[in-house]
KENUTOR-211067 format. One line per 10 residues: their letters; for each residue x, y, z of N, C-alpha, C. Coordinates in pm, 1 decimal, decimal comma, always signed. Layout:
! residues N
a	X/Y/Z/X/Y/Z/X/Y/Z; ...
This chain:
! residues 82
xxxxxxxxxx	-2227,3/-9570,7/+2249,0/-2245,9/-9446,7/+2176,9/-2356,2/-9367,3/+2247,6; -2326,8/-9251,3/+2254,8/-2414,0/-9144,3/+2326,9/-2496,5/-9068,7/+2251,8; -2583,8/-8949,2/+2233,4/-2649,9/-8871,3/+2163,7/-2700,3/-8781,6/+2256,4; -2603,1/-8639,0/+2288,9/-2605,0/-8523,0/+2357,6/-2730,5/-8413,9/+2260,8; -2773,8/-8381,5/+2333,2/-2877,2/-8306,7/+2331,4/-2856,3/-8157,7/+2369,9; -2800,4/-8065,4/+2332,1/-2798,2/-7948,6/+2396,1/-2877,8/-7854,5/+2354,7; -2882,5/-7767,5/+2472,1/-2995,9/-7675,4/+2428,2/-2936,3/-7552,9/+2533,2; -2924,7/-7446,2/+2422,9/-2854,8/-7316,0/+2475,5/-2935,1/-7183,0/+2451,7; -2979,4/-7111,3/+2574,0/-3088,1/-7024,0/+2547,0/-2974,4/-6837,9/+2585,3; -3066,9/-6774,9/+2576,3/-2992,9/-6629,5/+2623,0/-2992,8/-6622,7/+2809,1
xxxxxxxxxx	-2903,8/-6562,2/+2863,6/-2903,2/-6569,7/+3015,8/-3052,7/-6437,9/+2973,6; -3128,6/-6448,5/+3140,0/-3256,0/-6375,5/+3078,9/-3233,4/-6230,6/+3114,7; -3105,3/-6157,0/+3161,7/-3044,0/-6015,6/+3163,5/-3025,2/-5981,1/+3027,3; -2993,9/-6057,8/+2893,8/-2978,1/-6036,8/+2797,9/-3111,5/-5970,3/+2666,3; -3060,2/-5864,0/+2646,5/-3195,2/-5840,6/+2520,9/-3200,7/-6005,2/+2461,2; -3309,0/-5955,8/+2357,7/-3311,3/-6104,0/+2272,7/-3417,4/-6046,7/+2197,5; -3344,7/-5998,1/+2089,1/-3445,5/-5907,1/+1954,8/-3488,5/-6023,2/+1896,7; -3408,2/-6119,0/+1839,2/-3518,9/-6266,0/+1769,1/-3660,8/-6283,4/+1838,1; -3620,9/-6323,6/+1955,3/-3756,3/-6326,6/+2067,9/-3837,6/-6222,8/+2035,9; -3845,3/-6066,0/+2036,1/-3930,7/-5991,9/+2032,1/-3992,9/-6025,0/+1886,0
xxxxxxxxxx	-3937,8/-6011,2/+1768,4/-3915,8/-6013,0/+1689,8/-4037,5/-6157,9/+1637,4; -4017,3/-6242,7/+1690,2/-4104,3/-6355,2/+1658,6/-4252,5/-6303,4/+1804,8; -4251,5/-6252,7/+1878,1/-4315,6/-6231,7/+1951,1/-4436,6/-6153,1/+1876,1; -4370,3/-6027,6/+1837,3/-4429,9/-5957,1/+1746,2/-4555,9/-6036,4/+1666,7; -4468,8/-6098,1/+1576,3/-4526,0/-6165,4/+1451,6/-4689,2/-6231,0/+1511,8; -4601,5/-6294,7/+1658,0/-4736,1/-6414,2/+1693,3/-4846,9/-6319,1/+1682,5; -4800,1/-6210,7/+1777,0/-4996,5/-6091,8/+1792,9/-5044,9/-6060,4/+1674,1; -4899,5/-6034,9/+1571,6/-5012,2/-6011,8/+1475,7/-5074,2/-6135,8/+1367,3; -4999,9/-6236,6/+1395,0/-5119,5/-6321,8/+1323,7/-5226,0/-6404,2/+1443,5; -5297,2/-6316,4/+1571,2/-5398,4/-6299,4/+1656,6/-5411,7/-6397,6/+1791,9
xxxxxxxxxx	-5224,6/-6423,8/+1819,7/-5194,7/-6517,1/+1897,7/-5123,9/-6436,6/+2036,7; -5281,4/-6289,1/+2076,3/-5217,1/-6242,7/+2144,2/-5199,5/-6206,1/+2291,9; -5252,2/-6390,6/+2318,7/-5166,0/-6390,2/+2467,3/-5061,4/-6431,8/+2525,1; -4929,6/-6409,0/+2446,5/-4812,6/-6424,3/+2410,0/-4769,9/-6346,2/+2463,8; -4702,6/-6352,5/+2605,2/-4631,4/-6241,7/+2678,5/-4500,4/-6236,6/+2645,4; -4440,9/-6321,6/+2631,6/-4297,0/-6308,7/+2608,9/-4257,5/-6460,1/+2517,8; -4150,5/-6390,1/+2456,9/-4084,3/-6520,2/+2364,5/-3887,5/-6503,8/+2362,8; -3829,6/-6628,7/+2438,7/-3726,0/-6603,5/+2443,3/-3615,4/-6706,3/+2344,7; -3586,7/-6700,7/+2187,3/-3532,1/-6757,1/+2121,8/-3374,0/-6855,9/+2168,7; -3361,8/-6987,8/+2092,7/-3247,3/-7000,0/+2148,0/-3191,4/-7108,3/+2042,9
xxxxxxxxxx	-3130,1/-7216,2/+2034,4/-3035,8/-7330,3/+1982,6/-3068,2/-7440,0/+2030,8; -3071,3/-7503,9/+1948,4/-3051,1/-7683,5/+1979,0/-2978,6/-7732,3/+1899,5; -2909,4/-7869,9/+1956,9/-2804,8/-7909,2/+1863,1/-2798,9/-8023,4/+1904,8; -2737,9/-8138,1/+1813,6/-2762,1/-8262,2/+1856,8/-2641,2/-8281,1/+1815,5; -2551,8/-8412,4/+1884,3/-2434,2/-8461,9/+1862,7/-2385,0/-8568,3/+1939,6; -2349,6/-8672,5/+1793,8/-2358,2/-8809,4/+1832,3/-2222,2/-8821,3/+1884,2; -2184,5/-8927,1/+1973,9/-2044,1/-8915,1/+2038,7/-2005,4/-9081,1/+2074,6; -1932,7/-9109,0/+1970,5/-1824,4/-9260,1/+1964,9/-1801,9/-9267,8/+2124,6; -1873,1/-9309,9/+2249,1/-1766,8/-9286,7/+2381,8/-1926,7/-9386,6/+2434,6; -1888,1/-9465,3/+2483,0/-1962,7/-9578,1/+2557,1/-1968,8/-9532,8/+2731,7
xxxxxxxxxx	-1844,2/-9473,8/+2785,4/-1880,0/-9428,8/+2937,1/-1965,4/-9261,8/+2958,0; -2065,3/-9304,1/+3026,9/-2138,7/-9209,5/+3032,1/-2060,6/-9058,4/+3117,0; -1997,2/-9075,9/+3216,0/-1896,8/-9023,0/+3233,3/-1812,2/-8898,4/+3170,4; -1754,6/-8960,3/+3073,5/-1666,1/-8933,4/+2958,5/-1733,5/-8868,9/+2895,0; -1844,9/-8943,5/+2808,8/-1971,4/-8834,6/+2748,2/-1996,3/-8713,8/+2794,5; -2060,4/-8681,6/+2933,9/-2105,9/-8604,9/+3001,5/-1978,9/-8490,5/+3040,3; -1862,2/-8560,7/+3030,1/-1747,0/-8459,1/+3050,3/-1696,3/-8383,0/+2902,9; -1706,7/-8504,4/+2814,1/-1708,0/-8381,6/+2653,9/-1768,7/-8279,0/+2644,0; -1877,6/-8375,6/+2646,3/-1990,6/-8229,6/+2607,5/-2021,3/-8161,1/+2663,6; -2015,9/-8118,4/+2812,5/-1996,4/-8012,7/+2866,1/-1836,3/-7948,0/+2824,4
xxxxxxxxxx	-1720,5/-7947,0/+2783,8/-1635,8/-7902,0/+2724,9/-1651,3/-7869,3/+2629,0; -1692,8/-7922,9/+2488,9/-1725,4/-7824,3/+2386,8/-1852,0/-7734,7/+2407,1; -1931,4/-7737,6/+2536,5/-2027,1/-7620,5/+2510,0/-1960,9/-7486,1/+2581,8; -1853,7/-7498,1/+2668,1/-1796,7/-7415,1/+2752,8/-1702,7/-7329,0/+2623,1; -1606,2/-7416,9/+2549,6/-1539,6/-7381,8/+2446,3/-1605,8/-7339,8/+2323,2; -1713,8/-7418,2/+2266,4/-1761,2/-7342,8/+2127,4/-1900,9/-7339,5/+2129,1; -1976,4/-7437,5/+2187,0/-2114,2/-7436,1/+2132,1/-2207,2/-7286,3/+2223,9; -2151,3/-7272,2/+2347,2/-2252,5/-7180,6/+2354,0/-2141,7/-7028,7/+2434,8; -2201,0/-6935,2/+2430,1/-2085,0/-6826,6/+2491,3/-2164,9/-6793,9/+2617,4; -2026,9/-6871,8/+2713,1/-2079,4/-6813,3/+2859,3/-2107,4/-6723,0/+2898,1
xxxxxxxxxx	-2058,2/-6569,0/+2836,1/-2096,3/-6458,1/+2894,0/-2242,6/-6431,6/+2860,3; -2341,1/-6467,9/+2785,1/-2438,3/-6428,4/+2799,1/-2551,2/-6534,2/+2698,0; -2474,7/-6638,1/+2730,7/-2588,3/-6790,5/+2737,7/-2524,1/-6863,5/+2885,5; -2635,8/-6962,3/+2904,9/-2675,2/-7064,9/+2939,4/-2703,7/-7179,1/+2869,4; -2643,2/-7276,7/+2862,8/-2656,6/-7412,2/+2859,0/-2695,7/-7514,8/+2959,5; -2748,5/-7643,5/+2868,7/-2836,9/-7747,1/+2963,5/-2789,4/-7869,5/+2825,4; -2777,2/-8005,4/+2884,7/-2760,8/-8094,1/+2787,6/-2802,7/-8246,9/+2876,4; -2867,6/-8319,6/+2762,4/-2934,1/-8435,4/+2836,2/-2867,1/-8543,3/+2761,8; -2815,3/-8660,4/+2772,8/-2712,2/-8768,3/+2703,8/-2805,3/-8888,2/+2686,1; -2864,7/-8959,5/+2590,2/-2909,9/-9042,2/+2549,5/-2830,2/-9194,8/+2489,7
xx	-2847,1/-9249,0/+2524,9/-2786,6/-9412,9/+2547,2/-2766,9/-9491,5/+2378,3; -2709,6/-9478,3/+2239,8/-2783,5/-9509,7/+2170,3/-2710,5/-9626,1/+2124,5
């Protein structure tokens, strides 16, 4: 059994109003050497599949198909042994 780790941020051509948006907030509660803040997803998902392989080939398929949108994310995922 595996435990995929993904983590899907904005490609950095993309606005990203959350980011400003929490950026904001930090200066004003006086945290303000905070140049930039770029929001994103994490998601965890456990996976019945013993070859690491196989693992590593799912879950890069459901992030291509649902978990993250290629046109303007990036994805990264790390597979844990469990």
């Amino acid at each position: 059994m595996y435990l995929a780790k993904v983590y899907i941020t904005l490609k950095p051509t993309v606005n990203d109003p959350q980011g400003l948006t929490i950026k904001g907030a930090l200066h004003n509660l006086g945290f303000t050497t905070v140049e930039d803040v770029r929001a994103g997803k994490y998601i965890e998902i456990r996976l019945e599949q013993d070859d690491l392989e196989k693992a590593r080939s799912l879950t890069d398929e459901m992030c291509r198909k649902l978990l993250a949108n290629p046109v303007i994310e990036n994805y990264r995922f790390d597979l844990e042994k469990i």
